[in-house]
Structures are given as structure tokens and as C-alpha cells.
C-alpha positions as CSV (number, residue, x, y, z in Angstrom):
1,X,-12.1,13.3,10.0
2,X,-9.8,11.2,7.6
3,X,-8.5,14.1,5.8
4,X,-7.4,15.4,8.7
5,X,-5.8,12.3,10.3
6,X,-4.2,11.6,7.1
7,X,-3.1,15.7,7.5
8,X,-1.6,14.8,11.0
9,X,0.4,11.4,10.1
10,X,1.4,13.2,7.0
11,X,2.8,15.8,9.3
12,X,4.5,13.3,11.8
13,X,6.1,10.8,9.5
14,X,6.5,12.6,6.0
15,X,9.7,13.3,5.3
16,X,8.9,16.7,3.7
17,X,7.9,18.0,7.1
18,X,10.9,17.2,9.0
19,X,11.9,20.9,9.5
20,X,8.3,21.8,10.4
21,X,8.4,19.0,12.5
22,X,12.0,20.2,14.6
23,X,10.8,23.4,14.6
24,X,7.5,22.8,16.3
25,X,9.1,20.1,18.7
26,X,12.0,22.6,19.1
27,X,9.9,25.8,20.4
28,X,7.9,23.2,22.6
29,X,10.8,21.8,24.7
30,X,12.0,25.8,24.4
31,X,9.0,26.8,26.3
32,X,8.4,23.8,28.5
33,X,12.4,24.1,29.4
34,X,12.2,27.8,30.3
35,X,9.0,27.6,32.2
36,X,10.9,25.4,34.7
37,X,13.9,27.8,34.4
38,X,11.8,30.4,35.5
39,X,10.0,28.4,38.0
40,X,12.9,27.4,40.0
41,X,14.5,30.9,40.3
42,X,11.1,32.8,40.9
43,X,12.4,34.5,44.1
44,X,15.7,35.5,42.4
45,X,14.5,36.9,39.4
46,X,15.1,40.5,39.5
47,X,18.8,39.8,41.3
48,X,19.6,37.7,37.7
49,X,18.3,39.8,35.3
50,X,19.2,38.5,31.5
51,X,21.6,36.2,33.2
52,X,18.3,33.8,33.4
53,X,18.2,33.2,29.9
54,X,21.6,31.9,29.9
55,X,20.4,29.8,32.7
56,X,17.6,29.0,29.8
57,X,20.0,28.4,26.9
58,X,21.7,25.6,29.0
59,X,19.2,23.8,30.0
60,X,18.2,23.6,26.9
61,X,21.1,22.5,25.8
62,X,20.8,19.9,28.4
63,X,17.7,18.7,27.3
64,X,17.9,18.5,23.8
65,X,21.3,16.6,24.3
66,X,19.3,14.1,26.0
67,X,16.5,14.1,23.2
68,X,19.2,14.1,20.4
69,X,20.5,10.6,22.3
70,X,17.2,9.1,22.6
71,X,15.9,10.0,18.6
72,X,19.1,8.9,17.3
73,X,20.7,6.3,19.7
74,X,18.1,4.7,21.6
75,X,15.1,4.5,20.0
76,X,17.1,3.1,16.7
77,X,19.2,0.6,19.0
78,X,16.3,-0.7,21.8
79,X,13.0,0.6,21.0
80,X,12.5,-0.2,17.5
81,X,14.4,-3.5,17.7
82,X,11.5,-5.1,20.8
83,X,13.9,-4.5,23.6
84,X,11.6,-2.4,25.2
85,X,12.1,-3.3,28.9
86,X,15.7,-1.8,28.4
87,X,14.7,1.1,26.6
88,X,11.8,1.9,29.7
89,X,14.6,1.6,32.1
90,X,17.1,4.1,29.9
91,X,14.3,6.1,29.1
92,X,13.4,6.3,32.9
93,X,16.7,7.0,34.0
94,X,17.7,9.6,31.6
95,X,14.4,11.6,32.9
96,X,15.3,11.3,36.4
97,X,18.7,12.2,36.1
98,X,17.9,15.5,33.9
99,X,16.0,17.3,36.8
100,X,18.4,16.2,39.3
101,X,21.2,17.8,37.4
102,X,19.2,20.8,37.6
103,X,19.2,20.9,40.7
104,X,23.0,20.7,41.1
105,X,23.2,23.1,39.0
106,X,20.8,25.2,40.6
107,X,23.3,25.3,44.4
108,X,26.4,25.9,42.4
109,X,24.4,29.0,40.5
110,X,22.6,30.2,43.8
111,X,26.4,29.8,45.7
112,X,28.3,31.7,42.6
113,X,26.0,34.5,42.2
114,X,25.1,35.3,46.0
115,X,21.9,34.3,45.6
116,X,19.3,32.5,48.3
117,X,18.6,29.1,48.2
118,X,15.3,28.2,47.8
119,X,15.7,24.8,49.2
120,X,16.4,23.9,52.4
121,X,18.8,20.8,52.5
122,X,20.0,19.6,48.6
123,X,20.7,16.4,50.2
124,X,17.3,16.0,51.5
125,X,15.4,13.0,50.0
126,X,12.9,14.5,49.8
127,X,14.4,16.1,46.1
128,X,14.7,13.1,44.9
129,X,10.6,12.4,45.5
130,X,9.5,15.7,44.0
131,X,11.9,15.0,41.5
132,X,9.2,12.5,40.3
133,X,6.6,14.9,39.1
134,X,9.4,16.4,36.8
135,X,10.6,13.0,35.5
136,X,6.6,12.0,34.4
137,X,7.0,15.7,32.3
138,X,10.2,14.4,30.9
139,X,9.1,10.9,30.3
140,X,5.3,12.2,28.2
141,X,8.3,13.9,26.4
142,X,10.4,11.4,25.7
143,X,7.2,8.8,24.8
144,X,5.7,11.4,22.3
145,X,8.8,11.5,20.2
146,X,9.3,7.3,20.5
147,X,5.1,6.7,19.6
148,X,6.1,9.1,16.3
149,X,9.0,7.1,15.7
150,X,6.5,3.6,16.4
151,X,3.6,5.0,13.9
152,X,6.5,5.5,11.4
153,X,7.7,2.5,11.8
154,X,4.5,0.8,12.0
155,X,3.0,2.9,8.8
156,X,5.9,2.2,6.6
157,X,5.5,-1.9,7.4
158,X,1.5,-1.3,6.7
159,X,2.6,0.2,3.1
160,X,5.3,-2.4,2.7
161,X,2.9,-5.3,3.5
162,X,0.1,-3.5,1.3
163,X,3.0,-3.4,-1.9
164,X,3.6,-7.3,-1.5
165,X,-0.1,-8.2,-0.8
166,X,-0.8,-6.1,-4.0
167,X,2.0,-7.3,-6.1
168,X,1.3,-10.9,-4.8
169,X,-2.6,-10.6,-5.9
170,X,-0.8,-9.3,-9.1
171,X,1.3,-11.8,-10.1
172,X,-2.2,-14.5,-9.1
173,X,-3.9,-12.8,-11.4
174,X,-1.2,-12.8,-14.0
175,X,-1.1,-16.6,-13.6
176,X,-4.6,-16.9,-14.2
177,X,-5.0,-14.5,-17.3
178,X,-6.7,-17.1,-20.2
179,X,-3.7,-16.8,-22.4
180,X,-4.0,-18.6,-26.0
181,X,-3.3,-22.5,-24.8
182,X,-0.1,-24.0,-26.9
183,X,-2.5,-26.2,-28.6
184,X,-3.9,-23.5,-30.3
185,X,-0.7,-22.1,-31.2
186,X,0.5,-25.1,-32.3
187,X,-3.0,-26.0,-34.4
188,X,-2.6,-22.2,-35.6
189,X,0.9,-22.6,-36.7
190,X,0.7,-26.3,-38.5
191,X,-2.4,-24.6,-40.3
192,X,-0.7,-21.9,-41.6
193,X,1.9,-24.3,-42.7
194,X,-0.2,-26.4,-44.8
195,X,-2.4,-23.0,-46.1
196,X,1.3,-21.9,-47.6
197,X,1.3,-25.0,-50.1
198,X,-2.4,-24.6,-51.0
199,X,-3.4,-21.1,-50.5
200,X,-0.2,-18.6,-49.9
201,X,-3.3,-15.6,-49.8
202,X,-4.9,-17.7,-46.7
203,X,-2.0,-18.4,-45.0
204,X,-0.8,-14.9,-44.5
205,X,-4.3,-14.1,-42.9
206,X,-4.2,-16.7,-40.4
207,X,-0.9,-15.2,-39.4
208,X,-1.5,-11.5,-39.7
209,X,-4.8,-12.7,-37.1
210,X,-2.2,-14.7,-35.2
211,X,0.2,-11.4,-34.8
212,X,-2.8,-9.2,-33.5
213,X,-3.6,-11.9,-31.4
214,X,-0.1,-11.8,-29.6
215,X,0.7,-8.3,-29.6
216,X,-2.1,-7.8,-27.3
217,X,-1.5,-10.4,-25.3
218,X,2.1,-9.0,-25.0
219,X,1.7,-5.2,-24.9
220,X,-2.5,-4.6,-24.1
221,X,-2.3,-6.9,-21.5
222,X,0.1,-5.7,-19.1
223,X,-1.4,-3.1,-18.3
224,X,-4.8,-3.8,-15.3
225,X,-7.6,-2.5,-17.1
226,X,-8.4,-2.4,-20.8
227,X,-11.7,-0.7,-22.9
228,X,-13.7,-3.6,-23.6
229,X,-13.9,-2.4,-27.4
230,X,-10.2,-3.9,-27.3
231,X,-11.2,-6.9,-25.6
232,X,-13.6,-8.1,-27.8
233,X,-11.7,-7.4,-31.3
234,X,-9.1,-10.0,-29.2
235,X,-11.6,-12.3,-29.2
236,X,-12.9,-11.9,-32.4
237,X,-9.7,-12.3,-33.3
238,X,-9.4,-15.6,-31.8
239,X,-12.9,-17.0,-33.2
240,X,-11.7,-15.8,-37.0
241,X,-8.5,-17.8,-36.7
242,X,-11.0,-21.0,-35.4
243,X,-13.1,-20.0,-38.3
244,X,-10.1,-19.9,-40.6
245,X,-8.5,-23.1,-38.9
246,X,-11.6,-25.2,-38.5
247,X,-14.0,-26.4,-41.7
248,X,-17.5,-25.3,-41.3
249,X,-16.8,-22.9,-38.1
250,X,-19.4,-20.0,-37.7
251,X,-19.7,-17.7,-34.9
252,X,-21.9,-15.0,-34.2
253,X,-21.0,-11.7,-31.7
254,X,-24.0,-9.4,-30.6
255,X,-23.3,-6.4,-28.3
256,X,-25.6,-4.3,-26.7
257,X,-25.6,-0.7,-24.2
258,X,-22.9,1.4,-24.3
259,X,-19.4,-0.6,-24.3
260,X,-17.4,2.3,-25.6
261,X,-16.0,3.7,-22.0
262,X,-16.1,0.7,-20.5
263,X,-13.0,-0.9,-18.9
264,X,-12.3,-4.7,-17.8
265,X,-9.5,-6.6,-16.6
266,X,-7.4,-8.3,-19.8
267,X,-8.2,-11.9,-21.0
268,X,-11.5,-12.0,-18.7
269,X,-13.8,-13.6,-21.3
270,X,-11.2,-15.8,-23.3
271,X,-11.1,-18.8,-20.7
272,X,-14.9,-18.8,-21.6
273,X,-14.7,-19.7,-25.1
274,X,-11.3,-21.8,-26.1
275,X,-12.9,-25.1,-24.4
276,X,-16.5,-24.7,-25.9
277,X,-14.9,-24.2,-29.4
278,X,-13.0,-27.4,-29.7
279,X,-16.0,-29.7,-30.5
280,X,-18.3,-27.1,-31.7
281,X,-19.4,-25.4,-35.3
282,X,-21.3,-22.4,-33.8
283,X,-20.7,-20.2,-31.2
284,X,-22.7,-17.1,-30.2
285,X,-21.5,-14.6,-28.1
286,X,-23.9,-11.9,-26.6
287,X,-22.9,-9.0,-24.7
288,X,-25.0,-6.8,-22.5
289,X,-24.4,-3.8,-20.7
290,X,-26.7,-2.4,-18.3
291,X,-27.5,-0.7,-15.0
292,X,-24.0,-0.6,-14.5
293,X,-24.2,-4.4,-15.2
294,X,-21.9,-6.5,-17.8
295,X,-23.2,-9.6,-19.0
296,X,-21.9,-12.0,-20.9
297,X,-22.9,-15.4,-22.2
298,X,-21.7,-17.9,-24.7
299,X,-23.7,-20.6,-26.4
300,X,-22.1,-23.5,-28.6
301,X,-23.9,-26.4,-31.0
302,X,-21.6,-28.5,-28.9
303,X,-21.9,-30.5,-25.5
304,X,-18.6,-28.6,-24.2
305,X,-18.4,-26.6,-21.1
306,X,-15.6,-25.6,-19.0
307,X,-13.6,-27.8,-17.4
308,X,-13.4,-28.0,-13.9
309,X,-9.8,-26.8,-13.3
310,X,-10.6,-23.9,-15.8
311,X,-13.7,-23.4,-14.1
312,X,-11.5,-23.0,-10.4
313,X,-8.6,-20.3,-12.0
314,X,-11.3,-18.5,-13.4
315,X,-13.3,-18.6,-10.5
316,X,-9.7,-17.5,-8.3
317,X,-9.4,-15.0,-10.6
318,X,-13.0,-13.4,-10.1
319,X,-12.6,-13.7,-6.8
320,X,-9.4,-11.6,-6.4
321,X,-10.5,-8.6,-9.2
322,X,-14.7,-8.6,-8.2
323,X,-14.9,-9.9,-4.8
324,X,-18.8,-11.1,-4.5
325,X,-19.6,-8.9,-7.5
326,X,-20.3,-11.3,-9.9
327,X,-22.6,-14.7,-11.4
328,X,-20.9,-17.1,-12.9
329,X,-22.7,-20.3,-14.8
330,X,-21.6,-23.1,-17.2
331,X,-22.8,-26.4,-18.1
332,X,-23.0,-27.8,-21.2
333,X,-22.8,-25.8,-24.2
334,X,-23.4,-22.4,-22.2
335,X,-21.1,-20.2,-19.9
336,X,-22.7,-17.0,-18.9
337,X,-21.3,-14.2,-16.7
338,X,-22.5,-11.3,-14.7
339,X,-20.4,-8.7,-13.4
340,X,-21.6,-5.4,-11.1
341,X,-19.0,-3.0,-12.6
């Protein structure tokens, strides 16, 4: 059932349709316009002979004048702007008037050609009532082409408001990627500094680390997903310049399952680490994959946790890319995560 409303609106409002689209409108009003062409000059038939389908040709003219005005005047200038009430009442008078012009046309055709009228008195009013039941043909007509032109209007504002919602949750979950704090750079930096006096060989390692570091944050990062191979090499980036920065710094990494093909959003796990590593001399990281399940947990010598702001972003930012797929706890010394993938 989806594929083939998606097949129908595709048809209606997609652009590479609009010829199949005039020529299956066009060969409707055709048929529905001759049928009343015929209708009305039943008893007269044979006496016209191919002069009915110039009869035919302009009334159709007639009509698609009128549907011409109302695709590309008044739908445009009333409909889609909310003044509906005026567009009704245009709308409703264009459909009247097209039968009634019909009509006249009908006497001066029936007087030119000889022909018998078939009605009585064209001043009756009594034409104007059965003129009615033509008008409500007219008026479906006329309201099928404006409901397109709505569900085009109202599909293109659906996409429109889907682009902003999505690059709004974008740019939230931009501004809640863990990116290195400037404390670290700054630490980083002054280290490398002093390493230059003392140990030149040192020094270029805590930069070359450095470098990796930011060229994933600046290049890997933009994209939405990333293999989680790449994410973890950040991060062990990021633990060997601690190690290399901090006196007596160990950490540990244990992985386990199949993390090859796996894919996660960038910078997920770093907000768990850079706060539990400022007090502490060991950090273990283990991570698990299994049952279509990611876990992973952090443990630290230290009495560090995450802070409570952290703890909020990084909650907002769970929220947004695994809406009530994950299990997040922290306290002190430990920060563990669960994520249905």
C-alpha cells in the first residue's frame, strides 16, 4: 500500500510527470467536454454531421481556458495564499457561468444551422436550476486540480520542515560531539614545549599523536557514522598523549565480538573518559559487542565521574541519535554504556 501511494503522489506532484500528468487531465476534460457536446445536441446529430466536433473543439477550448485561469491565476493568487472564501466564490462562479455559455451558444448554433431547439424557453429559470447539476461536474473538476496543487504545496512544506528539523538535530548533535577540551590542548601543547628542551625524540610523538588526534576530529568527524575500529584508535590516541603527558599514567583497552563492520556516531565515547582521567593513574576501557548490543564501560583508580553538565549533553545527545535505545551509568570511578545498535 505505500509503494503505491508513494507511486500516486509521485505521479501528482513530481515534476518529471508533468506531461503525463496534462495528458491524462487533458484526454479527461476531452471526454467529459464531448460527452456533454454530444448530450445536448442528441436529437440533431445526424443533421450536424462532423460539424459536432467543432462544436467539441470549442468547448474545449472553453473549458480549458477556464482551467488554464484557475491552475495559473487563481489557485497561485487566492487558494494557496488562505483566501479561500474568495477563491470558493471565483471558483463557483466560473463553473456556473461555463454551462450557461453553453447554452447561449447552443440557440445561436440551433438558429444558424436550422436546427430544432431542444429547449423550450432559453429564458426560462428553470436553465439556470438544471444548470446546477452541470456546475457540481465542473466544480469536482475544478477542486481535483486545486487538492493536487494543496498536496503539493502541503508535501513540499512536509520535506522543507523535515530538512530544518534534520539539519537542526544536526547542528545539536554537532554541539554536543566530546571534542578534545582546550585544557587538554593547552596541557598537550605546554608539554610538548618543555619535552623540546629535554627530549626533542618525545616531543615530536606527543605532537605527531596530537595531529592524528585533530585530523579526525576535523575530517572523520564530519561525516554521521564512523567504523568503530576508527573510533577507538581516536581514543587511544587520546589515552597515549595522557600517558605521554601525565607521570605514572597506565591505561588498559580490551575489545571483544566483532567490531570490524560496526558503525557509531563520531566522538560518542570521548565525553566518557577526559573527566575520569584528570585525577586518575589507571584507566581500563572494555568493549563488548553482542546480540546486536555495544557496551562499553570505563573504570579509573580515581574518585572521578562525569560531571553533571557533561553528564546532561551527553545524555541530549543520546537522546537525539538512540531514542530509548540505550543504558547509561556513572558514578564514581565508573561510566558504563549500553547501546541496542
Amino acid at each position: 500500500m505505500a509503494d503505491k501511494n508513494s507511486i500516486l503522489s509521485g505521479f501528482l506532484i513530481d515534476g518529471k510527470y508533468r506531461f503525463g500528468r496534462y495528458v491524462f487531465f487533458v484526454v479527461i476534460g476531452v471526454v467529459i467536454i464531448s460527452n456533454i457536446v454530444f448530450v445536448a445536441y442528441t436529437d440533431c446529430a445526424t443533421q450536424l454531421g462532423n460539424r459536432i466536433y467543432l462544436l467539441c473543439l470549442s468547448s474545449c477550448i472553453c473549458y480549458a481556458i477556464a482551467m488554464l485561469v484557475n491552475y495559473h491565476y487563481l489557485i497561485p493568487s487566492f487558494l494557496l495564499k488562505g483566501r479561500y472564501a474568495l477563491y470558493s466564490t471565483l471558483i463557483f462562479t466560473t463553473a456556473y457561468l461555463l454551462p450557461t455559455l453553453s447554452i447561449v451558444q447552443e440557440y445561436f448554433v440551433r438558429n444558424a444551422w436550422g436546427l430544432p431547439h431542444r429547449i423550450s424557453s432559453y429564458t426560462s429559470p428553470l436553465i439556470l436550476v438544471d444548470n446546477l447539476s452541470s456546475c457540481m461536474l465542473l466544480l469536482i473538476c475544478f477542486w481535483g486540480v486545486s487538492a493536487i496543487m494543496l498536496f503539493r504545496q502541503w508535501k513540499n512544506q512536509e520535506e522543507q520542515l523535515s530538512l530544518m528539523e534534520y539539519e537542526y538535530l544536526q547542528s545539536e548533535i554537532n554541539k554536543l560531539k566530546g571534542q578534545a577540551t582546550p585544557s587538554f590542548l593547552s596541557k598537550t601543547l605546554r608539554k610538548a614545549s618543555a619535552f623540546i628542551l629535554t627530549d626533542a625524540r618525545k616531543a615530536n610523538e606527543v605532537l605527531m599523536e596530537l595531529g592524528k588526534m585533530l585530523r579526525y576530529q576535523l575530517y572523520d568527524c564530519n561525516r554521521n557514522d564512523v567504523l568503530l575500529t576508527s573510533e577507538m584508535a581516536h581514543l587511544n590516541n587520546f589515552l597515549h598523549i595522557e600517558h605521554l603527558n601525565k607521570d605514572g599514567f597506565r591505561y588498559e583497552i580490551q575489545t571483544s565480538g566483532n567490531l570490524g563492520n560496526l558503525f557509531i556516531p563520531p566522538l560518542l565515547f570521548i565525553s566518557l573518559i577526559q573527566d575520569m582521567t584528570e585525577t586518575s593513574t589507571f584507566l581500563k576501557i572494555n568493549v563488548v559487542y553482542e546480540n546486536s548490543s555495544l557496551s562499553f564501560r570505563c573504570e579509573c583508580n580515581g574518585e572521578n565521574s562525569l560531571s553533571d553538565d557533561k553528564t546532561t549533553s551527553f545524555k541530549r545527545r543520546l537522546d537525539l541519535q538512540f531514542p530509548g535505545r540505550y543504558e547509561l551509568v556513572s558514578g564514581a570511578g565508573i561510566a558504563e554504556l549500553k547501546i541496542n545498535l
